[in-house]
Residue frames as qw, qx, qy, qz and C-alpha x, y, z in Angstrom:
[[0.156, 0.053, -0.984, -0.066, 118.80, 130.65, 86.49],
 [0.645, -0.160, -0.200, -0.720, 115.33, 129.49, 86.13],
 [0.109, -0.140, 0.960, -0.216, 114.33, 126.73, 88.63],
 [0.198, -0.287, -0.865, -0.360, 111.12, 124.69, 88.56],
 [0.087, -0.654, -0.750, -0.044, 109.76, 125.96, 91.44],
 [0.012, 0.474, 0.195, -0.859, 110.46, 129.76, 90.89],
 [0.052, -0.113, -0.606, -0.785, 108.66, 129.74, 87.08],
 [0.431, 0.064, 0.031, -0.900, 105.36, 131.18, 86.83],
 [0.450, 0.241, 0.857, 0.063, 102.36, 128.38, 86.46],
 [0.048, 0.112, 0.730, 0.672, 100.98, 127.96, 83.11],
 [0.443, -0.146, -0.037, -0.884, 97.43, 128.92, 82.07],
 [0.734, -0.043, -0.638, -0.230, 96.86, 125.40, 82.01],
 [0.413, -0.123, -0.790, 0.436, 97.97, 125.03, 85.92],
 [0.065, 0.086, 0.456, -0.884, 96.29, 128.08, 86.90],
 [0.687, -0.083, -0.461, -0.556, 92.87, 127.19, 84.60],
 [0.627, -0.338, -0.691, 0.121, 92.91, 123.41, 87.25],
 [0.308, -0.086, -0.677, 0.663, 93.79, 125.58, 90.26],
 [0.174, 0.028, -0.144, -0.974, 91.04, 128.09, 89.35],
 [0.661, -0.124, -0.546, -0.499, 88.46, 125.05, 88.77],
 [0.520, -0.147, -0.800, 0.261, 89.43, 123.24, 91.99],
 [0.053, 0.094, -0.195, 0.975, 88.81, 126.83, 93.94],
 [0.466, -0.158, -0.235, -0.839, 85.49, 126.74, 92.55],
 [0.650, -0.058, -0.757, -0.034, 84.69, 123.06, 93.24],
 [0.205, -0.176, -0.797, 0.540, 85.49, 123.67, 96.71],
 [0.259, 0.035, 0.132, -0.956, 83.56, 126.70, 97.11],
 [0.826, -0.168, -0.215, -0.494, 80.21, 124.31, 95.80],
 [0.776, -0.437, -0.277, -0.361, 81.34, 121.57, 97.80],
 [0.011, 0.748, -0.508, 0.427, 82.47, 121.96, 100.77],
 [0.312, 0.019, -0.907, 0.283, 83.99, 119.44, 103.86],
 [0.725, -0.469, -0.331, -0.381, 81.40, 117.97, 105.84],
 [0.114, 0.363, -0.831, 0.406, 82.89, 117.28, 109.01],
 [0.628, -0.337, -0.669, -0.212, 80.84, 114.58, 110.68],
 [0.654, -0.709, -0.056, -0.258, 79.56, 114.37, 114.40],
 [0.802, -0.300, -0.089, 0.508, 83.46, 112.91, 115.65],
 [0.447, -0.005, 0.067, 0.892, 85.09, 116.34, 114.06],
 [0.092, 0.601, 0.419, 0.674, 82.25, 118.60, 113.92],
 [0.430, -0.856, -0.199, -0.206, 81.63, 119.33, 117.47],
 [0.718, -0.476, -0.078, 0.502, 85.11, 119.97, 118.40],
 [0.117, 0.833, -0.004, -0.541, 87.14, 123.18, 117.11],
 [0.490, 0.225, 0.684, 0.492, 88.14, 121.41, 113.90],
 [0.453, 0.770, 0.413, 0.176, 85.49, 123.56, 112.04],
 [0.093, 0.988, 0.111, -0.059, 86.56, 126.71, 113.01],
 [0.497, -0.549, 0.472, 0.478, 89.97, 126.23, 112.36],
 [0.534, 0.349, 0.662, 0.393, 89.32, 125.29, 109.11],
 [0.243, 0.843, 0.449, 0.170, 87.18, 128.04, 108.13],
 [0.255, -0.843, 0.188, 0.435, 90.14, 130.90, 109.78],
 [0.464, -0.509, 0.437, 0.579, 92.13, 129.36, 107.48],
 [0.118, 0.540, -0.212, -0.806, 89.32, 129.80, 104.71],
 [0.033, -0.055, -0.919, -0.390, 88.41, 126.74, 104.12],
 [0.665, -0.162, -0.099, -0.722, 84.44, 126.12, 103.26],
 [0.216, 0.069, -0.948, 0.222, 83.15, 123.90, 105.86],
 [0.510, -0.430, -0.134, -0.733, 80.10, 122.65, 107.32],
 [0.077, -0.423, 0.858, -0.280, 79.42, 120.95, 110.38],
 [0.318, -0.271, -0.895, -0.154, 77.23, 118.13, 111.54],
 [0.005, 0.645, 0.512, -0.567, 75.58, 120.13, 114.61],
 [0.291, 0.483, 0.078, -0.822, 74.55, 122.87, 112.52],
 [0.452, 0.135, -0.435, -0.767, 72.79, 120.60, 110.22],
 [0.655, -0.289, -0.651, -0.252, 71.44, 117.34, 111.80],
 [0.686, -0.584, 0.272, -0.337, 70.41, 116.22, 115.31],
 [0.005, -0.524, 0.835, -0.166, 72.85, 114.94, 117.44],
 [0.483, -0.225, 0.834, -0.146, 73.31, 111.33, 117.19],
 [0.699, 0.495, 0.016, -0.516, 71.63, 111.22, 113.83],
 [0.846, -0.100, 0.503, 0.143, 72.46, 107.34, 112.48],
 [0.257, -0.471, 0.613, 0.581, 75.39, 107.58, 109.96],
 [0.385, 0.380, 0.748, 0.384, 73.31, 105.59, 106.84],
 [0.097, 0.841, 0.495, -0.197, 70.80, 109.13, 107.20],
 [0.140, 0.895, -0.011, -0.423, 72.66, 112.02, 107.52],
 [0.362, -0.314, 0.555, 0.680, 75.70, 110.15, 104.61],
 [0.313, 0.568, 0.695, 0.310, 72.54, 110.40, 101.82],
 [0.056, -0.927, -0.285, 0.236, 71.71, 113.56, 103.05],
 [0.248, -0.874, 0.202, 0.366, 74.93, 114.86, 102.59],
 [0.486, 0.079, 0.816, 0.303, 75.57, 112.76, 99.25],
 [0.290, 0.499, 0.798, 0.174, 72.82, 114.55, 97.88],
 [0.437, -0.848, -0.050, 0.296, 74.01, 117.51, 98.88],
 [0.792, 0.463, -0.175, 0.357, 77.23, 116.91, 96.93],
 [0.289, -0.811, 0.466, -0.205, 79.44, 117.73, 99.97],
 [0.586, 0.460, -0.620, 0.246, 82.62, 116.07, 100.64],
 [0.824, -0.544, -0.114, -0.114, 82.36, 113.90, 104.00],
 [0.430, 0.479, -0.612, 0.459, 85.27, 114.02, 106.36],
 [0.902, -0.415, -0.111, 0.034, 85.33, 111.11, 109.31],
 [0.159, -0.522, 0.768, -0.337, 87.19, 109.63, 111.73],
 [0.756, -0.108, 0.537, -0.358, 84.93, 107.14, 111.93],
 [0.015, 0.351, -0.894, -0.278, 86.27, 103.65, 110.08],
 [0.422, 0.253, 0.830, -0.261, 82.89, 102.62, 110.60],
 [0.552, 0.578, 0.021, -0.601, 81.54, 104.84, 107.82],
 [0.403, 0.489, -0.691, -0.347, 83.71, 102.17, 105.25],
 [0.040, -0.382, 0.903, -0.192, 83.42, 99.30, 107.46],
 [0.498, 0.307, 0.696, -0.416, 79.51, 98.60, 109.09],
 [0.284, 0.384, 0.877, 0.055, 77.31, 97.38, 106.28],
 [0.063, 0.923, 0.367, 0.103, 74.18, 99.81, 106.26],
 [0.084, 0.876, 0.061, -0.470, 77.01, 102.41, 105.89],
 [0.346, -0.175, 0.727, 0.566, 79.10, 101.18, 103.55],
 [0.316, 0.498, 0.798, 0.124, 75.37, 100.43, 101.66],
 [0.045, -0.883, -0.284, 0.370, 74.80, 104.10, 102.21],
 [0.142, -0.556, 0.557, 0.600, 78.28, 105.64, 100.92],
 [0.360, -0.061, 0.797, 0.481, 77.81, 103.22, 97.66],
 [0.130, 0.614, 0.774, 0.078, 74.05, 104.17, 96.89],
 [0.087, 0.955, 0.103, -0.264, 74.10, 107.91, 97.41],
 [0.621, 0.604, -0.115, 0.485, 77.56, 108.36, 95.25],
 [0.583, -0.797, -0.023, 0.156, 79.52, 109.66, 98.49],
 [0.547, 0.480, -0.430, 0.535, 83.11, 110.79, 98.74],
 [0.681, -0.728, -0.017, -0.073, 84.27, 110.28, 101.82],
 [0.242, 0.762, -0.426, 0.423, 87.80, 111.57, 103.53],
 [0.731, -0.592, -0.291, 0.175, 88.65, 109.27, 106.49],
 [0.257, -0.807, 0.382, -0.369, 90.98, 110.69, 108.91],
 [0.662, 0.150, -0.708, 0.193, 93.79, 107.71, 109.63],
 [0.370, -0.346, -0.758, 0.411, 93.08, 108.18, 113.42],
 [0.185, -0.696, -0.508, -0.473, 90.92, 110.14, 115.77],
 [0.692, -0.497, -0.380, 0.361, 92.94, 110.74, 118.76],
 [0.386, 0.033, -0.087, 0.918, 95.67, 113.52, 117.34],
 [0.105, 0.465, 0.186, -0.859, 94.43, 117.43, 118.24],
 [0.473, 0.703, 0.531, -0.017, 92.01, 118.99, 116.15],
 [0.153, 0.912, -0.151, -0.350, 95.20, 121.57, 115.19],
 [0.267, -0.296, 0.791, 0.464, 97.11, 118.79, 113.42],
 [0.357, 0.549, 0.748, 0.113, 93.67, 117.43, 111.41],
 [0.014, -0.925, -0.230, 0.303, 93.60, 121.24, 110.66],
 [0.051, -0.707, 0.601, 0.368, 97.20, 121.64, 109.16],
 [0.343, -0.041, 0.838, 0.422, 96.99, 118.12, 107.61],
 [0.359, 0.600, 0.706, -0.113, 93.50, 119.31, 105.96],
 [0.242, 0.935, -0.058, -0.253, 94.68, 122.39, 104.60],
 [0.192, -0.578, 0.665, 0.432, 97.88, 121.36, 103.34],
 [0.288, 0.165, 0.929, 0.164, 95.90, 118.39, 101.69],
 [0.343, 0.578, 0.368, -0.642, 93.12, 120.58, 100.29],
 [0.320, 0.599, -0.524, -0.514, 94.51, 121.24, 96.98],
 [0.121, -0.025, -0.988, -0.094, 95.13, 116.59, 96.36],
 [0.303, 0.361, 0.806, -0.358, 91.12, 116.24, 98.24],
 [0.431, 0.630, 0.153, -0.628, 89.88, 118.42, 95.71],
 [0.150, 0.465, -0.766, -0.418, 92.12, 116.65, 92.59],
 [0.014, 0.184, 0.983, -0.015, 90.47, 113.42, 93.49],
 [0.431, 0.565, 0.406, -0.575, 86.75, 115.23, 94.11],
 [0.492, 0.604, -0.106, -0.617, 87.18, 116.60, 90.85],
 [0.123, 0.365, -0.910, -0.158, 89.16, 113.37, 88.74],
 [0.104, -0.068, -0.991, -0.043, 86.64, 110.60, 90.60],
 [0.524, -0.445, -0.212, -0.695, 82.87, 110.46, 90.84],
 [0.408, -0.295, 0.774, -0.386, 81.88, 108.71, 93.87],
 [0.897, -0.416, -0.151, 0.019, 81.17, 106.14, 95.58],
 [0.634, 0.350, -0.488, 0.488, 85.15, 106.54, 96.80],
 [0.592, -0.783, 0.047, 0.185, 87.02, 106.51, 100.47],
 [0.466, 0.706, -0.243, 0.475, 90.21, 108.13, 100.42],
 [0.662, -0.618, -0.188, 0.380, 92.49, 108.42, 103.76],
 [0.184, 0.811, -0.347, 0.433, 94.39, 111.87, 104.91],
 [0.558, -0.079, -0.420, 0.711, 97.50, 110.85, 106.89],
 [0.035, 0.986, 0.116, 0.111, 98.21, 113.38, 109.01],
 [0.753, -0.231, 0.305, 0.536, 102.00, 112.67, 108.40],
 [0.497, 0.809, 0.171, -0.264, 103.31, 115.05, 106.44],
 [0.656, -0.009, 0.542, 0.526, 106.70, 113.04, 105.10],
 [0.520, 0.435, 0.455, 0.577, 105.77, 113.83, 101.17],
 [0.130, 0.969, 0.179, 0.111, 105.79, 117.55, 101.74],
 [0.193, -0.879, 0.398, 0.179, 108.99, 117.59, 102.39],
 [0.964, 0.162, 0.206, 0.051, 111.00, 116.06, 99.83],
 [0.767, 0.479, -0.051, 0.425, 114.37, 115.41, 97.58],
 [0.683, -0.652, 0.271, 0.186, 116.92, 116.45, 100.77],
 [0.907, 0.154, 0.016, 0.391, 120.37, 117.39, 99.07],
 [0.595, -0.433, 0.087, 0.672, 123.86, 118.89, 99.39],
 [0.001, 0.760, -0.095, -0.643, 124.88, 122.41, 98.04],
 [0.078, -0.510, 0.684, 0.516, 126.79, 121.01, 95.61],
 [0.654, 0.237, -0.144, -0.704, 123.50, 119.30, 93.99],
 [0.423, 0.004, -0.900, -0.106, 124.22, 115.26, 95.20],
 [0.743, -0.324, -0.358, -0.463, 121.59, 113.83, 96.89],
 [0.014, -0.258, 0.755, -0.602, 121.41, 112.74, 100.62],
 [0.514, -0.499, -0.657, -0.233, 119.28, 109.70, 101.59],
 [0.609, -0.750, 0.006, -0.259, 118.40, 109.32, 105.65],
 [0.868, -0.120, -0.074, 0.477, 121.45, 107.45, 106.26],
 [0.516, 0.202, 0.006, 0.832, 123.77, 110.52, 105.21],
 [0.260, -0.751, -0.226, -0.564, 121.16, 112.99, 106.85],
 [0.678, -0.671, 0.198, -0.224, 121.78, 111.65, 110.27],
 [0.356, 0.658, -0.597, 0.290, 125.27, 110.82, 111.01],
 [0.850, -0.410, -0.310, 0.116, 126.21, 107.80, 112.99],
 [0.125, 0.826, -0.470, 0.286, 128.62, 108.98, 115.88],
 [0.617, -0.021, -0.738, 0.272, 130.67, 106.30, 117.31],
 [0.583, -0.729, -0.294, -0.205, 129.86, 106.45, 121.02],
 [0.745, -0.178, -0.158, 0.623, 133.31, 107.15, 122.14],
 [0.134, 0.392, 0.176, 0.893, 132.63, 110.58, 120.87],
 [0.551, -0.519, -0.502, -0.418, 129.99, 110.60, 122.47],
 [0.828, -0.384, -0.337, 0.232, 131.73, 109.98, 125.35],
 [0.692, -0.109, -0.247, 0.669, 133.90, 112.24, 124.87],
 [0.113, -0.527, -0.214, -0.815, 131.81, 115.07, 124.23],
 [0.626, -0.645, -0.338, -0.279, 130.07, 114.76, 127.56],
 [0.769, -0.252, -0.235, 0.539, 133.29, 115.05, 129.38],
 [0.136, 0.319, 0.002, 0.938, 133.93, 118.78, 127.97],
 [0.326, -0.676, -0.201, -0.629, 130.40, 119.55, 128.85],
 [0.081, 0.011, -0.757, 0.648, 130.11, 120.75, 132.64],
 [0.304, -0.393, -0.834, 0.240, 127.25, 119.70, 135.01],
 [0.280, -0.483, -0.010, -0.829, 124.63, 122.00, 135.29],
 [0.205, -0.351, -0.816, 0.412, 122.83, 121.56, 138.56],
 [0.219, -0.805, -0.355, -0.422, 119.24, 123.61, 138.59],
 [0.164, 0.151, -0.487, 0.844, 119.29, 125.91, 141.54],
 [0.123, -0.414, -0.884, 0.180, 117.14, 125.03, 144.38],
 [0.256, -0.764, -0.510, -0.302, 113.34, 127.14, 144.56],
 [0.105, 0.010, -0.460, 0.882, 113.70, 130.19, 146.90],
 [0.108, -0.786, -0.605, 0.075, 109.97, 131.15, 148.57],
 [0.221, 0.124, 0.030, 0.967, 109.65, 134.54, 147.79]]
């Protein structure tokens, strides 16, 4: 039995996957001054991705309208945190005038190994859209990764929403399950 996702890809999937490869390889992620100076890059790059940062090409603190032309012109692919690059004015003015593509990052707070796992899993869709739209464009990576895990069903090939995933248990069970279980008590620190 032949399933969809054990069949070879076509010439026609491996010809786009072959063109997106390249694409990256000429342009690669910018990571701006909020993800470049943290260990984002090099995570990226272990896992093979081409990546440059913002310290190893502008001076720090270099004003966001400067170095997005620079890198625009460049034909690198800009990946932020910052909401300002879509929001302030003179960058927005910037992003629209140099033909940018910019990648925001939906927040700036999580580790730099989840922005790392959601960037590589997402590599293959940032590059679909690189290669599909010209800039000007902002795009957001979640770093949810819900849609990679999808269609959830039963051996027997019916389908299981979230409701039938997670079983309500009446709380009497509940109750009574905690009665079998016996009381662990930790055991107190000896000084050794």
């Amino acid at each position: 039995m032949t399933t969809e996702s054990s069949r070879a890809p076509s010439k026609e999937q491996l010809s786009t996957i072959a063109t997106l490869r390249l694409l990256e390889n000429q342009r690669p992620l910018f990571l701006d001054e909020d993800q470049g100076d943290k260990k984002l890059p090099s995570y990226l790059r272990a896992a093979g991705i081409n990546v440059r940062a913002h310290r190893e090409v502008f001076k720090k603190g270099e004003e966001d309208e400067v170095w997005v032309r620079e890198v625009a012109k460049r034909g690198w692919v800009i990946v932020s945190s910052d909401k300002g690059l879509e929001t302030n004015a003179l960058n927005r003015l910037a992003v629209e005038e140099s033909g940018a593509v910019v990648f925001l990052l939906e927040e700036k707070n999580s580790r730099a190994e989840f922005w790392a796992a959601a960037l590589l899993v997402s590599r293959t869709r940032i590059y679909e859209i690189v290669l599909k739209h010209k800039g000007p464009l902002f795009a957001t990576v979640k770093r949810e990764t819900r849609t990679l895990v999808v269609d959830p069903r039963r051996p027997d090939g019916t389908s299981c929403s979230f409701d039938q995933t997670w079983p309500t248990i009446p709380p009497k069970s509940i109750e009574a399950t905690q009665e079998k279980l016996p009381l662990v008590k930790p055991e107190p620190a000896t000084g050794s």
